[in-house]
VMD Tcl script that draws the C-alpha trace (Angstrom):
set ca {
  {-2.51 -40.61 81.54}
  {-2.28 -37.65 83.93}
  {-5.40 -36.50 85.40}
  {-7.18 -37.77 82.94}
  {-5.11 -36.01 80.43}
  {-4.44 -38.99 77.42}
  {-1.72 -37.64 75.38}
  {-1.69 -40.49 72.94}
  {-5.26 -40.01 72.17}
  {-3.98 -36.45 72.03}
  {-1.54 -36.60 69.22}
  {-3.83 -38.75 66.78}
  {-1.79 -37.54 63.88}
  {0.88 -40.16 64.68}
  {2.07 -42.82 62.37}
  {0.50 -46.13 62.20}
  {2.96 -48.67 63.39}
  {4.61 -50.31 60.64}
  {3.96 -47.39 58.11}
  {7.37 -46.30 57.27}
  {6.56 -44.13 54.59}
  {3.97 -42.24 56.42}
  {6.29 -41.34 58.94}
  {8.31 -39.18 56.30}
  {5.53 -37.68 55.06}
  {6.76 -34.33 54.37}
  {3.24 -32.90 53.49}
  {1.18 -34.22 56.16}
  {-2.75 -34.40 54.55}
  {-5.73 -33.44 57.02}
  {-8.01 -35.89 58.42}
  {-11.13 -36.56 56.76}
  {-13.33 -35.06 59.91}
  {-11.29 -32.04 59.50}
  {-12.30 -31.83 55.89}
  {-15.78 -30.42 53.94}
  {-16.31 -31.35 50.87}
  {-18.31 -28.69 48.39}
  {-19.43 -28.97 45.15}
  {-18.11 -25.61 44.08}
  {-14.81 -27.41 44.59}
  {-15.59 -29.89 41.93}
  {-16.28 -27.36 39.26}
  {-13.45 -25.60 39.52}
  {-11.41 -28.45 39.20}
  {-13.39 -29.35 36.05}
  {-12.85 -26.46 34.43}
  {-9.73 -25.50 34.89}
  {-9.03 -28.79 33.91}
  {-10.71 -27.92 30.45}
  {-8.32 -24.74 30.80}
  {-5.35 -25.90 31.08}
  {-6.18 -28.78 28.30}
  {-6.95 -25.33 26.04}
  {-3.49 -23.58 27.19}
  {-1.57 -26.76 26.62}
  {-2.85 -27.56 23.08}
  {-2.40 -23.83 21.98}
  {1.66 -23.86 23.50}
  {2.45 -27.25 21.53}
  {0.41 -26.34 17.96}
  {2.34 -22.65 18.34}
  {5.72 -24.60 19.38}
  {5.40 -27.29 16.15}
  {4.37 -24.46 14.12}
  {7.35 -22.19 14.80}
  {7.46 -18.42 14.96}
  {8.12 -16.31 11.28}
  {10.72 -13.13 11.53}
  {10.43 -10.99 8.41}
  {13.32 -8.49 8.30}
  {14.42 -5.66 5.37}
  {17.70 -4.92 4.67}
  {20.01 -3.76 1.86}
  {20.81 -6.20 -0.67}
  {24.94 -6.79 -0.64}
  {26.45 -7.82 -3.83}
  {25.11 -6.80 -7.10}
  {23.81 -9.70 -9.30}
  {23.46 -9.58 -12.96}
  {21.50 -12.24 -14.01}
  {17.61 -13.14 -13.02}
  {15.09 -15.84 -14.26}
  {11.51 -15.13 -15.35}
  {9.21 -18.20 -14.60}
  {5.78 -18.06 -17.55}
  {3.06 -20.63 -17.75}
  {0.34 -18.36 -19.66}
  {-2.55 -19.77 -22.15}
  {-3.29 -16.99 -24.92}
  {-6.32 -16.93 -26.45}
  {-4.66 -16.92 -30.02}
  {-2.85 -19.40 -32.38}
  {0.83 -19.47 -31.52}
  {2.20 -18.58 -34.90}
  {0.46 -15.37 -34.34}
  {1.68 -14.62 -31.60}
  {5.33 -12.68 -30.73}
  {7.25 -12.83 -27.19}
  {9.82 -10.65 -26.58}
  {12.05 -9.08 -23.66}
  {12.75 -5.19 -23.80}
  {15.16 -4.29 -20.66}
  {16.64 -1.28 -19.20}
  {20.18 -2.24 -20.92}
  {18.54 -2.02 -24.48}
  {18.41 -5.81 -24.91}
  {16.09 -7.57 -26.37}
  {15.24 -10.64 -26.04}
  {13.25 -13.07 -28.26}
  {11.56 -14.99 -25.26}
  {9.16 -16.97 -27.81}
  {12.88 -18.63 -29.37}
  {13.18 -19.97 -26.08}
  {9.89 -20.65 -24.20}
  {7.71 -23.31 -24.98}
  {4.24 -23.73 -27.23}
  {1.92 -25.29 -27.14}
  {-1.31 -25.19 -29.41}
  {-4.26 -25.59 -27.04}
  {-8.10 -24.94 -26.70}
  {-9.92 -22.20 -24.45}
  {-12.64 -24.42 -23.93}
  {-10.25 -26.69 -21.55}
  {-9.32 -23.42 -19.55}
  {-12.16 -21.39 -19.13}
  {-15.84 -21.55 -19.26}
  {-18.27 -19.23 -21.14}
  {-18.79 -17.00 -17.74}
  {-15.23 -16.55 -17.75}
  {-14.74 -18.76 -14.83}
  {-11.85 -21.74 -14.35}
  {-13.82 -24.71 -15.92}
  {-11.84 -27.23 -13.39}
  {-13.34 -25.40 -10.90}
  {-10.60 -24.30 -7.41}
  {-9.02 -26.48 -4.71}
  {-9.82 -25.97 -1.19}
  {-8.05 -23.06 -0.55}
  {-10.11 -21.23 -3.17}
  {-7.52 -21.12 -6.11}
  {-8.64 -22.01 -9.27}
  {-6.86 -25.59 -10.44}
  {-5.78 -24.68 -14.28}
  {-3.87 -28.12 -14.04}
  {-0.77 -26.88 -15.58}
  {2.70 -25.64 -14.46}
  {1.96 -26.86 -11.17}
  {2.88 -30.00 -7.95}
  {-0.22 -30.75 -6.69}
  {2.33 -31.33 -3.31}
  {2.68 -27.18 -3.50}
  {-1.09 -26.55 -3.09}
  {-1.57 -25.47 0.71}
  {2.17 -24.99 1.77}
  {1.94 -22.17 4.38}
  {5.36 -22.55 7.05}
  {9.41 -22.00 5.59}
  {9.75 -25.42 6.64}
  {7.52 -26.63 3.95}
  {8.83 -24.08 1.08}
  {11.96 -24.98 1.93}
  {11.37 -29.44 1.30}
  {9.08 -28.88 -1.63}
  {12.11 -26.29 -3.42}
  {14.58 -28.91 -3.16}
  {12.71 -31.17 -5.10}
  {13.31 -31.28 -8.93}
  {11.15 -28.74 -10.32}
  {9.00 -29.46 -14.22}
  {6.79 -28.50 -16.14}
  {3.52 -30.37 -16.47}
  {2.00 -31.26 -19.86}
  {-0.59 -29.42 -21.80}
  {-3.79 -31.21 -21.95}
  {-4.73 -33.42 -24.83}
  {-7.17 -31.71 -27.21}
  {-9.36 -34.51 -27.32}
  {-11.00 -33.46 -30.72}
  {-11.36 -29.74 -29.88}
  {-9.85 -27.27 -32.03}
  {-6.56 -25.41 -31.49}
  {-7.14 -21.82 -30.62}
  {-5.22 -20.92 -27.85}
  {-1.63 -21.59 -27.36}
  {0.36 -22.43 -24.21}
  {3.68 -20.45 -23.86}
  {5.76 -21.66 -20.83}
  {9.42 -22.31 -19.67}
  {12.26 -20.36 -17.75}
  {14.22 -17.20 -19.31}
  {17.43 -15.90 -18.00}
  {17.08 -11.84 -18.24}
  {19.27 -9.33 -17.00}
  {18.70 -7.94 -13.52}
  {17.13 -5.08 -14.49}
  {13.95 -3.15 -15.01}
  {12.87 -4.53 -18.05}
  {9.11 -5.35 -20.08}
  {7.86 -8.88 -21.07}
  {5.42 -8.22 -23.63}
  {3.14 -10.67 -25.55}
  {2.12 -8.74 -29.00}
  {0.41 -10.17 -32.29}
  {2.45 -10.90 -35.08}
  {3.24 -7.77 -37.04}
  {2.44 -5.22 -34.30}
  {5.00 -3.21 -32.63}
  {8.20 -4.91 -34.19}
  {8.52 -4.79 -38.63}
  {8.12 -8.45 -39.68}
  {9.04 -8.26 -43.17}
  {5.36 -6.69 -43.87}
  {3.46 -9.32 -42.43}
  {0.30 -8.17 -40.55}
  {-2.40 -9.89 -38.78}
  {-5.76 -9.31 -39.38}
  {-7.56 -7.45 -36.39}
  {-10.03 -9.62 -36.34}
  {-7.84 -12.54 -35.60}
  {-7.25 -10.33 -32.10}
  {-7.82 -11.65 -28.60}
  {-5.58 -11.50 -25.84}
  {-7.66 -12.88 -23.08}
  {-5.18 -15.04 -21.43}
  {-4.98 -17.71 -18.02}
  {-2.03 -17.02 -15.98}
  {-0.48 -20.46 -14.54}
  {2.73 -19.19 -13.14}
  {4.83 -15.75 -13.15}
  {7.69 -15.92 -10.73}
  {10.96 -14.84 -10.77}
  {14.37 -16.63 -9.60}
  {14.50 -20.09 -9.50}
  {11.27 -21.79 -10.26}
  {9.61 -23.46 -7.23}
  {6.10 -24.54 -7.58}
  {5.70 -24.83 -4.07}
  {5.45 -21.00 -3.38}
  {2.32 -18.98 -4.53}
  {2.49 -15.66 -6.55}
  {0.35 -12.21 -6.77}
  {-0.43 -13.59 -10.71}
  {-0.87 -17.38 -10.55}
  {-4.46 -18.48 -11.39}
  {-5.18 -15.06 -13.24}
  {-7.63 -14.96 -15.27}
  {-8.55 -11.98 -17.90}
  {-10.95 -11.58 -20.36}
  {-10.47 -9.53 -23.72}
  {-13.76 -7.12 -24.27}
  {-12.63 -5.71 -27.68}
  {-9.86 -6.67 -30.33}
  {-7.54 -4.04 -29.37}
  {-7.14 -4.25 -25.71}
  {-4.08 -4.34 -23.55}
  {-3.30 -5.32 -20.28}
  {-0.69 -4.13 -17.96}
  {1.07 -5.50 -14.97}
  {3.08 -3.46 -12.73}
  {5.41 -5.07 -11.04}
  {7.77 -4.47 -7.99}
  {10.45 -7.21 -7.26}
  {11.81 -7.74 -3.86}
  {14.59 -10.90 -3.59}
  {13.65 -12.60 -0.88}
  {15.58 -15.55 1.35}
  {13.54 -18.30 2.92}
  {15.62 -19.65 6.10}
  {15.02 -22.27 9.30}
  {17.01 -21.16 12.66}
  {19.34 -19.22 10.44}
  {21.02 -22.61 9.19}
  {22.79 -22.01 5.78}
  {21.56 -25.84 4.50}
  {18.13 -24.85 4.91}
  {17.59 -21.58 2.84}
  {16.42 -20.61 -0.51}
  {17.05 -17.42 -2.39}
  {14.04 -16.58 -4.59}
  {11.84 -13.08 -5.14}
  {9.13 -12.21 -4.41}
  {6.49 -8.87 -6.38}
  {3.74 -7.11 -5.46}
  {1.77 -6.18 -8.95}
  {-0.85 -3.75 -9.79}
  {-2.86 -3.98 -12.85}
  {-4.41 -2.11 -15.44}
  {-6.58 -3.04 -18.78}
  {-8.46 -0.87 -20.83}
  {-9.34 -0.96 -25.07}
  {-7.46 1.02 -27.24}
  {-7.38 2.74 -30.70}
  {-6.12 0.62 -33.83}
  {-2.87 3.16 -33.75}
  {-1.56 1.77 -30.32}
  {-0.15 -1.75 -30.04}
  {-2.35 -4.25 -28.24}
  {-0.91 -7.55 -26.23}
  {-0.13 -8.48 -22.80}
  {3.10 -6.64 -21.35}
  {4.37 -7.38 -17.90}
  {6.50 -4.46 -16.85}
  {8.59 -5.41 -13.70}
  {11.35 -2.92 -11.75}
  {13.80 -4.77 -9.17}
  {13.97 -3.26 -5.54}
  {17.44 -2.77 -4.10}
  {16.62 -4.69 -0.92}
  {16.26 -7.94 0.57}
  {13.44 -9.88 2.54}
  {14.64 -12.29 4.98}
  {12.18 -14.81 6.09}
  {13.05 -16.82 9.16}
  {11.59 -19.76 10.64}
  {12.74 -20.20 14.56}
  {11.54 -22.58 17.22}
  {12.25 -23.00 20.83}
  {14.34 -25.40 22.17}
  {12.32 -28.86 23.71}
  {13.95 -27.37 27.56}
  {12.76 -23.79 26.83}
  {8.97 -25.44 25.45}
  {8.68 -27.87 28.79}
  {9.46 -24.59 30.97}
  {6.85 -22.59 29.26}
  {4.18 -25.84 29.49}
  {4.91 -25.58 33.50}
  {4.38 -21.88 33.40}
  {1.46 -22.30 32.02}
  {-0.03 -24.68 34.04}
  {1.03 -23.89 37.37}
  {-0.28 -20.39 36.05}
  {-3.82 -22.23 35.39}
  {-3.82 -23.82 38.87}
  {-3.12 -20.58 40.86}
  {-5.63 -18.89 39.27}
  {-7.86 -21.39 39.73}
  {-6.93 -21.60 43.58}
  {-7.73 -17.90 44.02}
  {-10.99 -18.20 42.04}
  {-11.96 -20.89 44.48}
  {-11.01 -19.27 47.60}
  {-12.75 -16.12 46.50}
  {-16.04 -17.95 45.28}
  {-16.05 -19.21 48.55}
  {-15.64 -16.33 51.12}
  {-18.44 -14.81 48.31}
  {-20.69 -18.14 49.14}
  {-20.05 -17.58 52.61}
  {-20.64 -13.96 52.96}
  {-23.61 -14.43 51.29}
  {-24.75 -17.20 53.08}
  {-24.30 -15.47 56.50}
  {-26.30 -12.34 55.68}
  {-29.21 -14.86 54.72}
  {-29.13 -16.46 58.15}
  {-28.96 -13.37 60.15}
  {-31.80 -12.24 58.03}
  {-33.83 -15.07 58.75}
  {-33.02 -15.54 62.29}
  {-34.54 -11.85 62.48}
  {-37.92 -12.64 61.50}
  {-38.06 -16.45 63.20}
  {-36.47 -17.53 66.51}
  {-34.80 -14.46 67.60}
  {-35.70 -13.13 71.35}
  {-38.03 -10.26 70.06}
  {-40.07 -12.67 67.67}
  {-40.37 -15.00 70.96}
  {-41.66 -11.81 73.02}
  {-44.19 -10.58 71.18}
}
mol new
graphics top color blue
foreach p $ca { graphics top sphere $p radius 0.5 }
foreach p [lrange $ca 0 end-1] q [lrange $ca 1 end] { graphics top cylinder $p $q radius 0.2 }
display resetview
């Protein structure tokens, strides 16, 4: 002590004796008397707490999801051969009814030779309001329980095209008539056409090809049909199409529908890897339906064109280093801002605060109050 100077007193901010670890405390803390405590303090913490639970949650669901690049080019190679994908319930016996293929090379193709059919009744499909009697899943489809994996229903991210498509695709089975009687028929199955524009068409038997003078009776006409499946390429059930789950209605005997149809071949891929990619196609389709005269040909006719470029489809996701860097951005991010909100709340408080007191010490205590 030096004139009643105490420097140990003085330095109070040295180590305890004995505590070793305090003495290498590189970020020495403030003493508790040099501390206040406000409750402001507390709610910030809370909610940026709640903040940066929010940002967190959001970076890993975006990270597990994955990010989707959709890119056009020019399709290299030329390919000759395509597959047409039908699961489609006509509202007509099946020996009246006549499938054929009519492409841009003048083939033609007798597509009912080859598909399956199936004799089947429109009460099991559709109900007398013209609505799916199975009723629709819960993305809002309608279930027609046919031509379809229930383990496709849903499937939104490449990741999940891609597993489903490797599994063996098939076809599921009509359903039992159960006593009802047979008037519809089920035509389904794969056909390999030739890659290009080209018309599926679904006629009655004797119109629009000579069948050795056979001729349905009009009044046998109805071509209100259920589309199950329309795809082209290889058949995955796992990715959705513009026509699956249609559903039309036939007002009149002679009516005809008409689907327009613009194919684009498309490649599903994850990170660019070559082991996990599909080549498929995709359409978009426009449609038209109206009732004709008894001198034009009535039927279903699906009238599809083939675009000369491709739609790459590619799933990427960051690496685990490049996710936990972005996670630490984020959060320090969360806790500066939330530092500067509390440092400005308080100079506000404060501000505030003093302009109250010098108010009040205007009307009570102050000098000229005392005097009068």
């Amino acid at each position: 002590m030096m004139n009643g100077y105490d420097e140990k007193g003085h330095f109070d901010d040295e180590p305890e004796p004995g505590s070793f670890v305090r003495a290498f405390d590189a970020f020495p803390k403030s003493k508790p008397q040099y501390v206040t405590r406000t409750s402001g303090g507390g709610k910030w913490t809370v909610a940026m707490s709640i903040v940066s639970l929010i940002l967190l949650w959001s970076e890993i669901g975006r990270w597990w999801r994955g990010e989707e690049d959709h890119t056009f080019s020019v399709e290299k190679g030329v390919g000759h051969s395509m597959q047409i994908n039908l699961d489609i319930v006509m509202k007509m016996q099946c020996k009246d009814l006549h499938v054929n293929v009519q492409d841009a090379a003048g083939d033609r193709i007798l597509a009912g030779s080859r598909l399956k059919e199936d004799p089947t009744s429109w009460s099991q499909w559709v109900d007398a309001k013209g609505v799916h009697k199975l009723g629709r899943d819960s993305n809002g489809r309608a279930i027609t329980g046919a031509g379809w994996h229930e383990e496709g229903f849903g499937e939104e991210h490449v990741h999940d095209i891609i597993a489903i498509g490797r599994k063996k695709a098939r076809w599921a089975k009509t359903p039992r008539l159960w006593g009802n009687p047979a008037d519809s028929c089920r035509i389904y199955g794969s056909l390999d056409l030739n890659k290009v524009q080209g018309d599926f068409h679904i006629t009655a038997r004797g119109h629009g090809y000579a069948e050795f003078g056979e001729h349905l009776d009009h009044n046998a006409f109805n071509f209100s049909h259920v589309i199950s499946e329309l795809s082209f390429g290889p058949y995955y059930p796992s990715l959705v199409n513009p026509l699956d789950r249609t559903i039309n209605v036939a007002e009149a005997h002679f009516h005809k529908f008409q689907y327009f149809m613009s194919v684009v071949p498309t490649v599903y891929s994850v990170d660019g890897s070559s082991s996990n990619t599909i080549t498929t196609n995709q359409y978009a389709v426009t449609e038209q339906s109206k009732e004709i005269s008894e001198r034009m040909v009535p039927g279903v006719f699906f009238k599809y064109d083939i675009e000369p470029i491709l739609l790459t489809i590619e799933e990427r996701r960051d690496s685990f280093l490049t996710f936990i860097i972005k996670v630490v951005n984020i959060l320090s991010g969360a806790l500066v801002a939330g530092h500067w909100g509390f440092t400005i709340s308080e100079w506000l408080r404060e501000v505030v605060g003093r302009r109250r007191r010098r108010q009040t010490e205007g009307f009570i205590g102050t000098k000229a109050g005392l005097d009068e």
